[in-house]
N, C-alpha and C positions, 0 to 999 in steps of 0.2 A: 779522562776524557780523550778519545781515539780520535786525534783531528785527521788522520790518512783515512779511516772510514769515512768519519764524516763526510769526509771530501767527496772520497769515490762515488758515495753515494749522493751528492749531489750532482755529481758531473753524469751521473749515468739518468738522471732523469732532466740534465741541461736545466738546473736549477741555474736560473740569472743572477738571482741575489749569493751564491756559495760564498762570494771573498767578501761582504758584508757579512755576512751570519759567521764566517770563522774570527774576521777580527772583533767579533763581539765576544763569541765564546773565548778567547785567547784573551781579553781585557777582563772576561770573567774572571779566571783564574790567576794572568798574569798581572802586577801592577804595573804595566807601561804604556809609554805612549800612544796613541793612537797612530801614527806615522811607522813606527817600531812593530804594532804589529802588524799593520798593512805588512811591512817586508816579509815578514812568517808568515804571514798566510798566502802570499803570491808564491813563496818556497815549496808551502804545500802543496798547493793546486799545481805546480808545474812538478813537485815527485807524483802525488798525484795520478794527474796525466800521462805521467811516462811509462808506468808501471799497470791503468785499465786494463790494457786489451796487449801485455808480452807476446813477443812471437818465437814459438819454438815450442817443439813438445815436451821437454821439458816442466812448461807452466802451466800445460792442459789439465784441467780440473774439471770433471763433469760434475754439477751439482747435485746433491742426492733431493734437494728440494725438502731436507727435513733437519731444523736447527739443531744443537744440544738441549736447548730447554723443551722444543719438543717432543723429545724422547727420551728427558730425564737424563740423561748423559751428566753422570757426576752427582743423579739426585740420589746415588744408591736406590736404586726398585729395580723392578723388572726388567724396565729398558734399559738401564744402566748396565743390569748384568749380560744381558742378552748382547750388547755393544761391548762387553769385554771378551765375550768365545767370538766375535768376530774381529776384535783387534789378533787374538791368537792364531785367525787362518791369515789374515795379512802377513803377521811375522813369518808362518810355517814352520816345518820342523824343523829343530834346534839340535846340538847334540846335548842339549842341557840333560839333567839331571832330574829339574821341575823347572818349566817353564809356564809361561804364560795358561797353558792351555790346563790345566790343574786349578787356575783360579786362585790359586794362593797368593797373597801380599807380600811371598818373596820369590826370586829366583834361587836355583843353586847348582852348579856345575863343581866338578870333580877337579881337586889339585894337588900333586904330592899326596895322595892317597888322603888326604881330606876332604871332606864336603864346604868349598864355601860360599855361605847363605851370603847374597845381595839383594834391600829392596830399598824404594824409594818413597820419600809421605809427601805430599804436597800441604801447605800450613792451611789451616782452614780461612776460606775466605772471607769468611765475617769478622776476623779477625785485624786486620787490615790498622787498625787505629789502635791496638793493644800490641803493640811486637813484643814486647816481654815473654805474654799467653802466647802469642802465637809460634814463638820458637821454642817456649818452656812444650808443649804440647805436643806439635809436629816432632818434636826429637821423641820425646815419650812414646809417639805414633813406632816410630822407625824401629827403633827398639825393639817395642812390642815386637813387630814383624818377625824379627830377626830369632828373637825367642822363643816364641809361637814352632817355629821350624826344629826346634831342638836346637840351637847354636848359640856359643856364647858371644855375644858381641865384640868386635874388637878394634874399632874405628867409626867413628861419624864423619861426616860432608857437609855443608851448605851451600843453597844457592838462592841468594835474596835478587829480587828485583824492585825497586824503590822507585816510581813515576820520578818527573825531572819536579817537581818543586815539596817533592818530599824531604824534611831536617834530615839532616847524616843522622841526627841524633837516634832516631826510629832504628839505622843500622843497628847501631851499639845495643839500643834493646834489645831489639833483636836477637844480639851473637847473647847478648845475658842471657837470655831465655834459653836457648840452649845451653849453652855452658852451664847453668844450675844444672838442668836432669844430667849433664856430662860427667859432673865433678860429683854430683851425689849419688852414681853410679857406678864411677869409675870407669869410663870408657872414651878417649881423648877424640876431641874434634881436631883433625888435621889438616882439611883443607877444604876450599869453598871458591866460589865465584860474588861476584856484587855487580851487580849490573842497573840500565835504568831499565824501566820496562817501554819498549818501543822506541828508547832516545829519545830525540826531539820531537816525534810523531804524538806523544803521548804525555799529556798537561796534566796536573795535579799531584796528590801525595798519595797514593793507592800503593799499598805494598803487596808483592806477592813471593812466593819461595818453597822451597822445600828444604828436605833434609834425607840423607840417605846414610844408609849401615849397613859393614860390612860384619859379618860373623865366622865362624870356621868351627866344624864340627867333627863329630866320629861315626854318630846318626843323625836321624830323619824323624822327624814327625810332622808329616802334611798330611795336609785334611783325605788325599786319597786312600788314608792308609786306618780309616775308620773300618769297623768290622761288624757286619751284626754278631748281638751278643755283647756289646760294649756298653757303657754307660756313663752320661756325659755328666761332667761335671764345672761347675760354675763357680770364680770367686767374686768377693764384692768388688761391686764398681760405681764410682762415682763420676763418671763421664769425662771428656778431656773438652777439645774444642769446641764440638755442638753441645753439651752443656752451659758451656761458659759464652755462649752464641744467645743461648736462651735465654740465659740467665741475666748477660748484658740488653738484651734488645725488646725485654718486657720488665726490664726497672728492678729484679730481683739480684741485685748487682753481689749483695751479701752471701747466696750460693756460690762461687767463684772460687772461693778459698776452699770449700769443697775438691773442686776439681785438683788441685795442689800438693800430689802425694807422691811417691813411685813406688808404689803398697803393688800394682800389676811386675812392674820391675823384679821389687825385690822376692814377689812369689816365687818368678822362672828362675832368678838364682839361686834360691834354696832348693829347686828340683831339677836343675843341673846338675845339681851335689850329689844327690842321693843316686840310687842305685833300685830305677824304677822303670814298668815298664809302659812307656805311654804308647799309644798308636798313634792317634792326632790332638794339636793345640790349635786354637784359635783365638784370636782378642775381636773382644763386639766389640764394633767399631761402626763405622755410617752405613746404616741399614738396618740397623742392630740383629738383634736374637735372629729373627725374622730373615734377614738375608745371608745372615751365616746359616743359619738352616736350609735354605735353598741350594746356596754353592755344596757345601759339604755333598750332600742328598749329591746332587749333579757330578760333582766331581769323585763320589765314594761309589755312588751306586747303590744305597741303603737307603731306607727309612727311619727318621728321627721322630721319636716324639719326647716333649717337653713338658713338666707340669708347673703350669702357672704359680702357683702358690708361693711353690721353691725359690722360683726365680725372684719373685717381687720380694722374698725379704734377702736377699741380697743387694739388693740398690741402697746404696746410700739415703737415708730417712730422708732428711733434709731435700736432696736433689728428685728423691719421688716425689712428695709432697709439691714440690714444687711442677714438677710434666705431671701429674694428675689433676693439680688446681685449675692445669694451662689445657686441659685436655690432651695434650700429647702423650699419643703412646711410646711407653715406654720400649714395649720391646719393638720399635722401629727404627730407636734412634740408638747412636752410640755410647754405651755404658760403662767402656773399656775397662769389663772382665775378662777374664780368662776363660774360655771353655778349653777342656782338657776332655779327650775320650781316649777310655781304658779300659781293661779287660777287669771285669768286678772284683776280684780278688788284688787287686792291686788301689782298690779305693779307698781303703782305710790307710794306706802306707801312705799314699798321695796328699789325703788329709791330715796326718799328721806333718808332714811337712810342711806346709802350706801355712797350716796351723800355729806350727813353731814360729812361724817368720810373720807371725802376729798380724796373719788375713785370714780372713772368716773363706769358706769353700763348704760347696755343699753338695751331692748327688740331684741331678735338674733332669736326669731323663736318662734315653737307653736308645740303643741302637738295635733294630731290626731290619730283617732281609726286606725288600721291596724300594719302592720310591717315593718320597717328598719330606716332607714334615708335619705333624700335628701335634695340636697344643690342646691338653685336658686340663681343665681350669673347672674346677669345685664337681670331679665325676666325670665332666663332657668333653668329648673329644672333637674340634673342631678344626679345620684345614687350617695350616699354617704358614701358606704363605707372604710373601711381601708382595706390599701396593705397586702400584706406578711409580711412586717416588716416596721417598722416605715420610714417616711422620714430618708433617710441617711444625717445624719447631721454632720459628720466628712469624712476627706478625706477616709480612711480605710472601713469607712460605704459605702461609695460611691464604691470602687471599691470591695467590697461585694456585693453590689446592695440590689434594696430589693421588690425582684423577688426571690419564691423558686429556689433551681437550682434539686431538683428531684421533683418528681409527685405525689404530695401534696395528691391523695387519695390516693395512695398504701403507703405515711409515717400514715395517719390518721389511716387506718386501723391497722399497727404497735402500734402505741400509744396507740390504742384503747383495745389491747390484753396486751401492757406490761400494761395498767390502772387495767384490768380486771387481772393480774395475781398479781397485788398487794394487790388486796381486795380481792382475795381467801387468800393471805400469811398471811394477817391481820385476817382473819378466822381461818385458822389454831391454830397459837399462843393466839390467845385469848382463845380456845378452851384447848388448850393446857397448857397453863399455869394457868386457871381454873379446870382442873383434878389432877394439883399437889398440 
């Protein structure tokens, strides 16, 4: 519960009742006195107050007039991805190696004549009351990343943030949950952050966090370096956190152990080993099939197409049965396989390896010269793109939809002015703090 919102928001419409309605909601949560919390909530309303209406352009923020849930921001779709090429003109050019604008889930710059992959996962939201799941996964997530690039992992990170009346004890899940995929991998968590989320501004036990990984390589395998004439290959996957999202929040609590493997892990170390030639790797993850099909297409410059069939017997039985009872489509949501694109003489070597390391991999489709993706499912060849926002795969997501609900050019054009008014601000103070 964000009582500095709360606040703001009542002082900007000179709501009378604000220190009545926050010592309510602070008794909600907190067990104290009614006296006790009068004194919090007069704290707040005077940070509050101080902090409305800053003076100095440092604090100037023009509002774009358009939320994240408006434009899917985080819901993996369209808007999501269209708002990450625009976080990459904010950044601008780098002397990276692969940065932001590539669209890949890691960076990597040049050291000591090595390539070292950095990226970072944030723990899946729904997760929040499971830290076990949510660290066991999120690290799994990072991983992936790091692998996906061609690199072998060689350090994890954490950064939890625990609301203020969250148990320590959710911490210690938490670091469990990593430290299993850590220790059943072999790759040491070294250091981490723990924080509350917002300090005292922020009541309740809401956990959030990430996890990041560093790798170091000799090559490269990013999605730009897909080729027509390639042909993609998939292994099974049993989904990681929106599985276990879905699976907790429609009562099918028993898929869960499902998701509880490192079968994606142990694939990319048996094809580190070997002596093979990939072009690009990617893990379905939030978007699934459907939005790595897009990025790729975008960031390659080719044309994908995918054939239905292949794909669906690669999902874990169990975890399809269950996104097909739910209606959720599968290839929207995260399935965390591997796709791999390679040159076709190199897919029987790739399969046996894979194979060996006792996970199932199969040929899902092929890469041709042009742009986008499609998916031929029993003969028919239909456009393949992603929706708005990901398959809704919780009841809430569902009755969200995942259909914008305003009119997606008149928010792009928004987006497109607050993107551009934040690489002017970045001009500015660079400027500006190089004259002092």
């Amino acid at each position: 519960m964000d009582l500095e919102g709360f606040a703001k928001r009542g002082l900007k419409r000179k709501d009378p009742e604000i220190k009545s309605k926050l010592i309510s909601l602070i008794r909600e949560v907190k067990e104290i006195p009614e006296d006790k919390a009068a004194v919090l909530a007069a704290a707040v309303i005077e940070e509050a107050e101080a902090t409305l209406n800053p003076r100095g352009e440092v604090f100037r923020l023009l509002s774009a007039g358009v939320t994240m849930g408006d434009y899917g921001v985080g819901s993996r779709g369209s808007g999501d991805f269209y708002t990450h090429t625009k976080i990459a003109e904010v950044i601008g050019n780098t002397r990276a190696v692969i940065d932001s604008r590539q669209l890949d889930d890691s960076g990597v710059v040049m050291a000591n004549g090595k390539f070292i992959t950095v990226t970072v996962d944030g723990m899946h939201s729904r997760l929040s009351d499971y830290p076990f799941l949510a660290g066991f996964h999120v690290t799994r997530a990072a991983l992936r990343d790091v692998y996906v690039m061609g690199a072998k992992p060689v350090a994890l990170l954490s950064d939890i943030h625990l609301a203020d009346d969250g148990d320590v004890s959710k911490l210690f899940d938490h670091i469990a949950g990593i430290a299993t995929v850590s220790e059943l991998i072999g790759v040491p968590l070294i250091t981490g952050s723990t924080l509350r989320i917002g300090g005292d501004m922020v009541i309740g036990d809401r956990l959030t966090g990430c996890v990041g990984a560093v790798g170091v390589s000799e090559k490269l395998t990013p999605r730009k370096s897909a080729r027509p004439g390639d042909v993609i290959m998939m292994t099974e996957g049993a989904g990681g956190g929106t599985v276990c999202s879905a699976a907790l929040y429609y009562g099918r609590h028993e898929v869960v152990d499902e998701t509880l493997n490192i079968k994606f892990l142990e694939a990319c170390e048996a094809l580190l080993k070997a002596d093979l030639t990939i072009h690009a790797m990617t893990d379905v993850t939030n978007g699934g099939i459907r939005g790595d099909a897009k990025e790729i297409s975008y960031t390659a410059g080719v044309k994908l197409i995918f054939e239905e069939e292949k794909m669906r017997q690669l999902v874990n039985p169990r975890v399809l049965q269950m996104l097909d009872s739910l209606e959720i489509d599968y290839l929207g949501v995260s399935i965390d396989a591997l796709l791999i694109i390679a040159p076709p003489s190199e897919a029987g070597k790739i399969a046996k390896v894979i194979r060996e390391a006792k996970v199932a991999v199969d040929v899902i489709g092929r890469v041709e010269a042009g742009a986008g993706a499609l998916l031929q499912t029993n003969g028919k060849i239909a456009d393949f793109s992603p929706r708005f926002r990901e398959a809704a795969y919780t009841p809430i997501k569902k009755a969200v939809g995942q259909d914008a609900q305003r009119d997606v050019a008149e928010m792009t054009l928004r987006v497109d002015e607050a993107a551009k008014n934040a690489v002017e601000k970045k001009r500015q103070f660079i400027e500006k703090i190089k004259r002092s």
